[in-house]
C-alpha positions in Angstrom: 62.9 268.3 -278.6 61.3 267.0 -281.8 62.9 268.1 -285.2 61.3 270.9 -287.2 59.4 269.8 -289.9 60.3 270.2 -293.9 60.8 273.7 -295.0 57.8 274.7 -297.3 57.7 273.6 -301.1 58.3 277.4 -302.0 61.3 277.4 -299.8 62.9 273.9 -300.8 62.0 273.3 -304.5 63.6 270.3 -306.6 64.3 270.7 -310.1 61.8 270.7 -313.1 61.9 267.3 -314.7 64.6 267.5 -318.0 63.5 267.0 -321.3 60.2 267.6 -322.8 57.5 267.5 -319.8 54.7 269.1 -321.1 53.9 271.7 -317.9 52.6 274.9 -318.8 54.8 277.9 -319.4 53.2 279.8 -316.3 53.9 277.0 -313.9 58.0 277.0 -315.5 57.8 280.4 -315.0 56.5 279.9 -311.3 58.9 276.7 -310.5 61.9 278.6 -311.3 61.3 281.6 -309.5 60.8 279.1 -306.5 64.3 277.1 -307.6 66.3 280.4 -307.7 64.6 281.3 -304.4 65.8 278.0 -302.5 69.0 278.5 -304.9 70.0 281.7 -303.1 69.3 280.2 -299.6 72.1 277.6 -300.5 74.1 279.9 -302.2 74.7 282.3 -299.4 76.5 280.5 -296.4 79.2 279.8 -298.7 80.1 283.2 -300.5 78.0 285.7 -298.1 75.9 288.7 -299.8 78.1 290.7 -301.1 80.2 288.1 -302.5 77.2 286.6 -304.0 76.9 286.9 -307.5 74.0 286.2 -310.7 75.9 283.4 -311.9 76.1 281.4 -308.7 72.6 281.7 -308.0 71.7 280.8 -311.6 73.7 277.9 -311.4 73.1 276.9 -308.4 69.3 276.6 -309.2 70.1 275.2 -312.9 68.7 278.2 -314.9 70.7 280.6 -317.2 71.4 283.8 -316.4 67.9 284.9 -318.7 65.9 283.1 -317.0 67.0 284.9 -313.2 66.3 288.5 -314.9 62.9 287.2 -316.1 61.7 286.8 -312.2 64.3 289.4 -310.5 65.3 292.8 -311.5 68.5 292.3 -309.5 70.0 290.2 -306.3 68.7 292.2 -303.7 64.9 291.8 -305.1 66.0 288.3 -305.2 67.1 288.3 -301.5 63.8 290.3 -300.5 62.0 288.0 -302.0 63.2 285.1 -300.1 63.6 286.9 -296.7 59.5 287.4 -297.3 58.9 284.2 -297.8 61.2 282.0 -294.7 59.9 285.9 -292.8 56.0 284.5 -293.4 57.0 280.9 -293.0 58.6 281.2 -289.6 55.8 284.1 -288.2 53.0 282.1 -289.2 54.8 279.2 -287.3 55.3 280.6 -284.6 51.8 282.1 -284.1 50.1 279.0 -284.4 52.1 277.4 -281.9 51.5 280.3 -279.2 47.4 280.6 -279.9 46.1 278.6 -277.6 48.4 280.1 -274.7 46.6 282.1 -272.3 49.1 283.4 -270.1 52.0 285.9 -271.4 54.9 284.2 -269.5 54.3 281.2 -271.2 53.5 282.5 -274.3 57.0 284.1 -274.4 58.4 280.3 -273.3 56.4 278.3 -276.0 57.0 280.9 -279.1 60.9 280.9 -277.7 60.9 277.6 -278.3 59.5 277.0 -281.5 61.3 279.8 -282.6 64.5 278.1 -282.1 63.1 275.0 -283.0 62.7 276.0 -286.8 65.8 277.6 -286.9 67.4 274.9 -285.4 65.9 272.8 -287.8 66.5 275.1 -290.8 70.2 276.6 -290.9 69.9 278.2 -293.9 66.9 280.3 -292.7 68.7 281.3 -289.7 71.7 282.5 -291.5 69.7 284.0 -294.3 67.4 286.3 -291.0 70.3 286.6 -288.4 73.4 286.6 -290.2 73.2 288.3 -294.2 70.3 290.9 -293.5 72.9 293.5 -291.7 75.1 293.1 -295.3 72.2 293.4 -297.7 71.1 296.7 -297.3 68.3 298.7 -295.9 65.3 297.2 -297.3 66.6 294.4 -295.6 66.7 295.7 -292.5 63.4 297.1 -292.7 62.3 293.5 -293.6 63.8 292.1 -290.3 62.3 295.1 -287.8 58.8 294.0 -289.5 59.5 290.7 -289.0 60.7 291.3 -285.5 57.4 293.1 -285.0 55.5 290.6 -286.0 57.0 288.4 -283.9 56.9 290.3 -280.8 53.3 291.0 -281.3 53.1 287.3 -281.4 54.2 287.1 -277.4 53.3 290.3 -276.0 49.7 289.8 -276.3 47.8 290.8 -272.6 52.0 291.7 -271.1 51.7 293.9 -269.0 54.6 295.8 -269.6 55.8 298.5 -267.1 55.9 302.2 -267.5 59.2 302.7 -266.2 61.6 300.5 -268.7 62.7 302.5 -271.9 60.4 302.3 -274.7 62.5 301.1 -277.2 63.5 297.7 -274.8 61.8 295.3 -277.0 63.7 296.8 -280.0 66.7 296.1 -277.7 65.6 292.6 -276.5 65.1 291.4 -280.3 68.3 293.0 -281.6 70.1 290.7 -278.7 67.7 287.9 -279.4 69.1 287.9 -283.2 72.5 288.3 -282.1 72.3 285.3 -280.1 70.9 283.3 -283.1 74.1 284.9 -285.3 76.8 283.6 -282.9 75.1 280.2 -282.8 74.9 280.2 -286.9 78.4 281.8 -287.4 79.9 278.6 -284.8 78.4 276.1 -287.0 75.9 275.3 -284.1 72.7 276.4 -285.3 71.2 273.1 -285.2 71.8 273.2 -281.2 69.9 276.4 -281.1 67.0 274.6 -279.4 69.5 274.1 -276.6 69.5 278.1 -275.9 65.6 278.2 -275.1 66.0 278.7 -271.8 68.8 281.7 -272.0 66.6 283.4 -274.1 63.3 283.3 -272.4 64.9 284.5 -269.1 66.3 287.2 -271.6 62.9 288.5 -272.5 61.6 287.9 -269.3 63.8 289.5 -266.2 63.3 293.1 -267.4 59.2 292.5 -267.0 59.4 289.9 -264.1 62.9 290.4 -262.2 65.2 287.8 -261.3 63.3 286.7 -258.0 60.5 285.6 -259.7 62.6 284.1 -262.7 63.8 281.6 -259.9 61.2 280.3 -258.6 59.5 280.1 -261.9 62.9 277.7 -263.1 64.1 276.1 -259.7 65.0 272.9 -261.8 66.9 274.6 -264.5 68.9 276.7 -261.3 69.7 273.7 -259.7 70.7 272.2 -262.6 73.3 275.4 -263.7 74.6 275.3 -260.0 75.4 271.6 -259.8 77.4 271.9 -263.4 79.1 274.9 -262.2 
């Protein structure tokens, strides 16, 4: 599977250059709200949220303490901030990958795929969307259900659904979709997350389809499971 691409500029800023370099103040201003955005993303994985203080993310993206309060009241609107940003980075992503699909099944396998694709590609955004939101509060975790949201309604388009099945499943599908992504982050292993596509779309599938017609829909993958078992 081919490697994700580059995270966006606003997600993976370099440093302004030192000295005098004549930019305007507005596009400072700009540039170092983007470096203590990709500053925090770094910053995390090592210390976790709570641990997470001012200073290391000020340091971390080489401005002073000041400078962070002029573009964040706080850590949290700092963390909301860049869960918005790797949130409309990754949806976006994913829907233009799954716009041309037709058929629901394979919508669910192709936005599956590129979904762990990204992440795969970009630890730090998994482990800032699957692993940190549960410690960073509830806005947090109202950012994550909209992301979730938005990313179901990315798949389910024309599914068919069925009447009898709880109405909170997807809720419950996503919630073990994220919890997959956490293990794999937590192990180290997140860029083998593409490795996990198929696990998860027969996760999202067999409630809606059954396991009969997940067979014959993946006779090579079966084979392949039974002949390394």
């Amino acid at each position: 599977m081919a490697p994700a691409g580059p995270l966006p500029a606003e997600l993976a800023m370099a440093r302004l250059p030192a000295g005098r370099h004549g930019l305007s103040r507005s596009f400072v201003a700009h540039h170092q709200r983007l470096r203590i955005v990709a500053a925090l993303l770094r910053v995390l994985p090592r210390h976790g949220y709570p641990a997470t203080t001012i200073g290391h993310i000020a340091r971390e993206a080489g401005v002073s303490r000041a400078a962070f309060y002029q573009q964040f009241e706080g850590k949290e609107e700092c963390f909301l901030a860049t869960y918005d940003l790797a949130a409309s980075w990754f949806c976006e992503s994913v829907e233009a990958a799954v716009a041309g699909e037709e058929d629901w099944r394979e919508r669910i396998r192709v936005g599956a795929a590129e979904a762990l694709r990204l992440l795969g590609g970009n630890p730090l955004i998994a482990h800032l969307t699957a692993v940190e939101v549960p410690q960073a509060g509830a806005a947090a975790r109202e950012r994550q259900q909209a992301m979730l949201g938005r990313f179901a309604a990315a798949l389910r388009a024309d599914h068919p659904g069925r009447p009898e099945l709880p109405d909170d499943l997807a809720d419950l599908l996503l919630g073990g979709v994220v919890a997959l992504i956490a293990r794999y982050v937590e192990d180290g292993r997140a860029e083998r997350l593409p490795e996990a596509t198929e696990t998860l779309v027969e996760y999202l599938l067999i409630p809606y389809i059954g396991g009969e017609e997940r067979a014959l829909r993946w006779p090579e993958a079966r084979r392949r499971r039974s002949r390394d078992g």
